[in-house]
N, C-alpha and C positions, 0 to 999 in steps of 0.2 A: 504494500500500500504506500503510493506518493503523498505523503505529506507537506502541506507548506502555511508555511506560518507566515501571516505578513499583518500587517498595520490595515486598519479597519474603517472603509471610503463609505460613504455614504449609501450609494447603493445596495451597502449589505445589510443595510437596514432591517428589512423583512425577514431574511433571513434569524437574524441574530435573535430579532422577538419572538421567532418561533423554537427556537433552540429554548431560551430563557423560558416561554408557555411548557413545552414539554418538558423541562429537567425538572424544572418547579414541581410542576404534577406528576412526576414521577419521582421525585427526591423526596416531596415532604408531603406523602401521600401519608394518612393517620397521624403527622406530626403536628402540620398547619392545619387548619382547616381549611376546605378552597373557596369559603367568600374571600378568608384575609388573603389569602395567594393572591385571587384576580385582582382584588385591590393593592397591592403591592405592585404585580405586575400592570396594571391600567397607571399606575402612575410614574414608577420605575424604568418601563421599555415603551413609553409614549412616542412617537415619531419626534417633540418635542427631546425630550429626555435623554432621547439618542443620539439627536445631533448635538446636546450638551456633553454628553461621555465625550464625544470624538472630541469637541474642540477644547474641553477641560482635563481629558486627562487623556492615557494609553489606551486602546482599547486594541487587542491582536486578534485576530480571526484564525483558524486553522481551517483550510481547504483539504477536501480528498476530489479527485476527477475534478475540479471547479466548483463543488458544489460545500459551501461553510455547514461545518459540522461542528464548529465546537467555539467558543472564543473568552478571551479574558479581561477582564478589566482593570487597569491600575491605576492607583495615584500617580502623581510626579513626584520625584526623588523628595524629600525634605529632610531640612536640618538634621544632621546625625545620619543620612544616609538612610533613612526609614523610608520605606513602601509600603502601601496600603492596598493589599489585592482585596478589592473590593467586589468580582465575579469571578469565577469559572466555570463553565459550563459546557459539558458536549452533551451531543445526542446522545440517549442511552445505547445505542446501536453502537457507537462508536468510543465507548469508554474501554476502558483497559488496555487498549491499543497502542499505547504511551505518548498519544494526542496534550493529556493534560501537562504530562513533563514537558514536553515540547514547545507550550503555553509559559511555561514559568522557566524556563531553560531561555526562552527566546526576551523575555525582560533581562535575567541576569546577563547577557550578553550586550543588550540597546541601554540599559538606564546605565547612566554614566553617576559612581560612585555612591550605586545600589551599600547596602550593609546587611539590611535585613529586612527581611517580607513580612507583613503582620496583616491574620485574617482571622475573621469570624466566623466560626460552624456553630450550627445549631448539633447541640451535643449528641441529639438521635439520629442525624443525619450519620450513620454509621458508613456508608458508601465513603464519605466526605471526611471523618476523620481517620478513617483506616489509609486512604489517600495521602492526605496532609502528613500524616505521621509517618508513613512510607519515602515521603520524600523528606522529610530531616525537619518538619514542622514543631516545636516543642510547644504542648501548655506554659504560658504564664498565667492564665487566670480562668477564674468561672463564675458565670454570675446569671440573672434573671432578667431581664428585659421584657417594659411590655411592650407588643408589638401589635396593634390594629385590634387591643383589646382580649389581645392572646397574651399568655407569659411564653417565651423562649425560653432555653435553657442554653445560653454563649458559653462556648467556647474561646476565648483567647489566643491564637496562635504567635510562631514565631520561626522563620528559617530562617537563622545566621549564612550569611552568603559569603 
């Protein structure tokens, strides 16, 4: 399988919401409930919202045959070298593939004097921390968060780069 990872243009728009629709619902199926998902998602991957990722922060796409299967979202570098992976997400079809490595392999190579990646998992999302942890992600913390009326259960992450 050809892999390419590249920086995330506007017309991939559609795509990426549909990535974002299906991981959601398949990631935090009995964890979220899906009013608060769509409403997450109605406001979070809005066509609005999307052309703010691109011009506020990293957003990487991964391609297989041309067609976007998977992408990520980062902050910009800040003080201390800290990054904030704010998504990642592939198709379920296309997980395990080492897609998502290739997502976060392809920042520490572009952000220029990266130190360390810090992201939130929702603690059930067991797909998501088996991942994170696999790739060198440590806990620093755990807490509660309410979200859209729901409580979370965060996770804290951390990959020293």
């Amino acid at each position: 399988m050809n892999i390419t990872i590249r920086n995330m243009q506007y017309v991939d728009t559609k795509q990426v919401q549909s990535i974002a629709k299906t991981t959601w619902n398949a990631t935090y199926e009995g964890i979220i409930p899906l009013e608060v998902q769509n409403n997450f998602l109605k406001a979070n991957y809005s066509d609005e919202s999307m052309i703010q990722r691109i011009e506020r922060s990293i957003v990487y796409v991964a391609e297989v045959e041309g067609k976007v299967v998977g992408f990520a979202n980062y902050s910009k570098v800040r003080d201390g070298g800290k990054v904030e992976l704010a998504a990642i997400y592939l198709h379920p079809e296309f997980q395990g593939k080492g897609i998502g490595t290739a997502l976060i392999q392809q920042a520490v190579r572009d952000l220029k004097g990266i130190i360390e990646i810090y992201i939130n998992v929702e603690k059930d999302n067991k797909i998501g921390m088996n991942f994170y942890e696999a790739k060198g992600f440590e806990i620093v913390k755990e807490s509660d968060s309410e979200f859209d009326g729901h409580i979370l259960k965060q996770v804290r992450m951390v990959k020293k780069v």
